[in-house]
N, C-alpha and C positions, 0 to 999 in steps of 0.2 A: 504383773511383771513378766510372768512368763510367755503370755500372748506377745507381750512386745518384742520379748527376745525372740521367737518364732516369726514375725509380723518383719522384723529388721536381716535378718537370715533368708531369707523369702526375697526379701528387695535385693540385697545385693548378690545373690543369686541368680535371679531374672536380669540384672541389669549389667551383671558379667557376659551374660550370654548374648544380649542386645548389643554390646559394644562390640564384642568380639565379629558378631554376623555384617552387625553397619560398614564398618570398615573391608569386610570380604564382598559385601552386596555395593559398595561404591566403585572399589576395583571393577570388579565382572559390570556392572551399569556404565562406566567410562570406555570399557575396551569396547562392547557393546557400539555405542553410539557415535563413540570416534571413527570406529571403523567404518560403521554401518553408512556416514555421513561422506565418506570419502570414497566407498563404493557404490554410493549412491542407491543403495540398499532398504527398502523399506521395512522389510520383513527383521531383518538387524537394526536396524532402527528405534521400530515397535517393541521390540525383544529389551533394546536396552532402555527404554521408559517404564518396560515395565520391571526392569530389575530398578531403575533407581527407584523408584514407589518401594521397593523391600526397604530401598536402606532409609526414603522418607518413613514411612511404617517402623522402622526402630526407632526414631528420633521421636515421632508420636511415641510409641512403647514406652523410653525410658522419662519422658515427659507424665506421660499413665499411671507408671508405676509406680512414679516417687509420689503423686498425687492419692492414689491408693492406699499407701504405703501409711496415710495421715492415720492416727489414732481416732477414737469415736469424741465428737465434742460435742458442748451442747445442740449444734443446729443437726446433729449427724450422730446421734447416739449406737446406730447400728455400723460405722465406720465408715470409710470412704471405699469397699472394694471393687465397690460398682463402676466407678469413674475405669476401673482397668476395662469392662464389661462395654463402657459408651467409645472407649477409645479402641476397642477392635472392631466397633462398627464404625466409626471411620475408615478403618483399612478398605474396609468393603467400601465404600463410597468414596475413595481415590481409585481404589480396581475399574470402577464404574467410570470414573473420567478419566482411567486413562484408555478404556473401548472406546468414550467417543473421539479421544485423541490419535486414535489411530486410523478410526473410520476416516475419519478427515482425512488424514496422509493417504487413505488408501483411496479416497473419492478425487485426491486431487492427481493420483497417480494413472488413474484409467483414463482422464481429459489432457495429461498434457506428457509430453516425451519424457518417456521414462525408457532407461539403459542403466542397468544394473551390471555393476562390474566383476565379476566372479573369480577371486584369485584362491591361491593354495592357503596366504596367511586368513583368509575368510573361513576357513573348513578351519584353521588351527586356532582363530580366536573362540569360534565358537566349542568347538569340543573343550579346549581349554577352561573355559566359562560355565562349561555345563556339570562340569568335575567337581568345581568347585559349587556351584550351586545341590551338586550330590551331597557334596559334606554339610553344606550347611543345615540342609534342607534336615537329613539326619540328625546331627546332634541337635539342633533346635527344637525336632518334634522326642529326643529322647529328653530334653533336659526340661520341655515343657511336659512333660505325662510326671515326672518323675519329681517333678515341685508343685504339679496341681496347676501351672498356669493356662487358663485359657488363651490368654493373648500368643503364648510363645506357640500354642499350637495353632492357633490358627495363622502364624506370622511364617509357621512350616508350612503350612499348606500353599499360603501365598508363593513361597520358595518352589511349592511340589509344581505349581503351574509354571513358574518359569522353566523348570528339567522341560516340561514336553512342549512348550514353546520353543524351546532351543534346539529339541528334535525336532520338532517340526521347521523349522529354519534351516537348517542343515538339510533336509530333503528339499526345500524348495528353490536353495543354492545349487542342487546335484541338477535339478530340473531347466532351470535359468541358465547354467554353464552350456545345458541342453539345446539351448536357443527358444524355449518356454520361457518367454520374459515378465508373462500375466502372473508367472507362478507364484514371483516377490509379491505382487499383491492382495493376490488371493490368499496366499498364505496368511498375511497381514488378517484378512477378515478369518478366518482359522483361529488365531491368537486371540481375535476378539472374543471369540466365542469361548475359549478357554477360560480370558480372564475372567469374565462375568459370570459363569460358572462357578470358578473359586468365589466370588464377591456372596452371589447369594448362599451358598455354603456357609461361606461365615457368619453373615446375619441371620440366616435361623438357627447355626447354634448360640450367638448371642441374644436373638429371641430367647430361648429356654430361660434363663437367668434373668433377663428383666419380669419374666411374665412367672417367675417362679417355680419354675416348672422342680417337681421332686427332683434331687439329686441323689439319694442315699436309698437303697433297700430295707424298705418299712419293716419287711418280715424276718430280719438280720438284725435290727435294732430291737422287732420284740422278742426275739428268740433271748438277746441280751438281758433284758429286763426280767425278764420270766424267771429267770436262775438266780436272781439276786435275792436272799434270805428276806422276807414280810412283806412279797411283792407279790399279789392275788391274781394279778393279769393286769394288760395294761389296753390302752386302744387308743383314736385319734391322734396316728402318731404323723407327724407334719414336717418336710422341710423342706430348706429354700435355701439359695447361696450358690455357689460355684462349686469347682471340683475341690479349692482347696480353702475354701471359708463358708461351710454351711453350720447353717442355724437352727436347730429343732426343740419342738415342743412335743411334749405326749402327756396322758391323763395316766397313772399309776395307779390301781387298786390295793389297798391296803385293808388291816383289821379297825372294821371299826373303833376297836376298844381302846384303842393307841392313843397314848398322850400327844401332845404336839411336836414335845419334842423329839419322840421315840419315830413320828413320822417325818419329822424334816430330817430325821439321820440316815430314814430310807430313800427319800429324794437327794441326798450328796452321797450314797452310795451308789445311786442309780448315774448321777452324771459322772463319777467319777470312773464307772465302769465302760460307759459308753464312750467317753474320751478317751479311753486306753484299748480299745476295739475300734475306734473310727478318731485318727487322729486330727481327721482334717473337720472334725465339728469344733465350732468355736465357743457356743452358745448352747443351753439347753436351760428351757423351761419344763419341770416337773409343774404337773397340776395332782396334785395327793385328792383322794377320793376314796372316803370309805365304802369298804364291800359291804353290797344289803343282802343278806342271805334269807332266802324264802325260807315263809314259819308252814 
């Protein structure tokens, strides 16, 4: 019951934060595009496809989340949190199309007349946009460290590439005003190079969690174990899961003289102490093993 009540706190936490960014990340992808379209702007353009992919990437996210969010059932006995884990590699793999959606605007801008219009509301949408992409980018990556979600962190960093795409837009506007008009395009491939950069950042740290990679400090958990009262040593300690649902097993030495029951009261003392030291484990398997002590 209590996993659930934590498990349901978690969702609508994460998905407070997702609604709040969507609606900020459509604004800033609208002023983006509209403009960019009407000063025939490539580099504002690109800037704003790649903002709206933030606010598609929330829409996946709260899609993710409630998916996650499912209890363990028969076909799914270790729960659904993984589906949060498949649906941030998605983000990455719209990052990805949306570099080739730009190469294209940018391949069809060097073959045909291209005049980019360079006005003062161009400097105001964008600084305007990038402000707000400040905020978001921040409290997204504070409220994702701060609940354990991997998605809200990586859904900031997606945010942290658009800040310096929109710097970078902004210098390639001052340049183009200049009568440097290649600069909206090359800039354009500049962006590209950004976003794909965020893209594989995020799939390898989504890699980590499919392939299980440790999340927790093995020599923190047996420091734990070690001080709990009929605990001999422990070793084979193992875990897997994300920042805010990992799973772990370890082997416990005890006395061999120990009744059964007197030993299963040191394995619920063992998890019950590890849970209250590492909140974010969900799960622990004791394996009790009597100590052989040389005759």
């Amino acid at each position: 019951m209590g996993s659930d009540i934590v498990t349901k706190n978690y969702t609508t936490e994460v998905r407070k934060v997702l609604i709040c960014t969507l609606i900020l990340n459509l604004i800033v992808a609208l002023s983006k595009i509209l403009y960019g379209y009407l000063t025939n702007s490539v580099a504002m353009m690109s800037d704003g496809f790649h903002s709206g992919f933030d606010g598609a990437s929330n829409v996946i996210g709260l899609i993710g989340i409630w998916i996650a969010s499912h209890p363990p059932d028969e076909k799914h006995p270790y729960g659904h949190r993984k589906y949060e884990t498949l649906f941030t590699i998605i983000i990455a793999v719209m990052l990805f199309t949306t570099c080739l959606q730009i190469l294209r605007k940018v391949y069809q801008s060097f073959y045909e007349d291209h005049i980019t219009i360079v006005t003062q509301t161009s400097f105001a949408v964008m600084f305007m946009t990038m402000g707000v992409n400040i905020f978001v980018m921040l409290y997204e990556k504070s409220k994702g460290k701060k609940l354990g979600s991997e998605f809200l962190v990586a859904d900031a960093m997606h945010t942290k590439s658009d800040i310096l795409v929109s710097f970078t837009v902004i210098i390639s506007l001052v340049f183009t005003k200049m009568g440097y008009h290649y600069a909206d395009s090359i800039v354009g491939i500049i962006i590209t190079f950004f976003i794909a950069r965020i893209g594989y950042q995020i799939i390898k740290e989504a890699s980590y969690i499919l392939v299980d990679t440790i999340c927790i400090d093995t020599s923190a958990v047996e420091l734990v174990v070690n001080n709990i009262e009929g605990v001999r040593g422990c070793h084979d300690i193992r875990t897997r899961g994300s920042a805010n649902s990992i799973y772990l097993d370890l082997h416990a030495l005890v006395d061999g003289n120990l009744s059964t029951e007197n030993a299963h009261g040191i394995a619920d003392n063992i998890e019950e102490e590890i849970k209250k030291e590492f909140p974010s484990v969900v799960d622990i398997i004791v394996h009790i093993e009597p100590e052989i002590l040389e005759k």
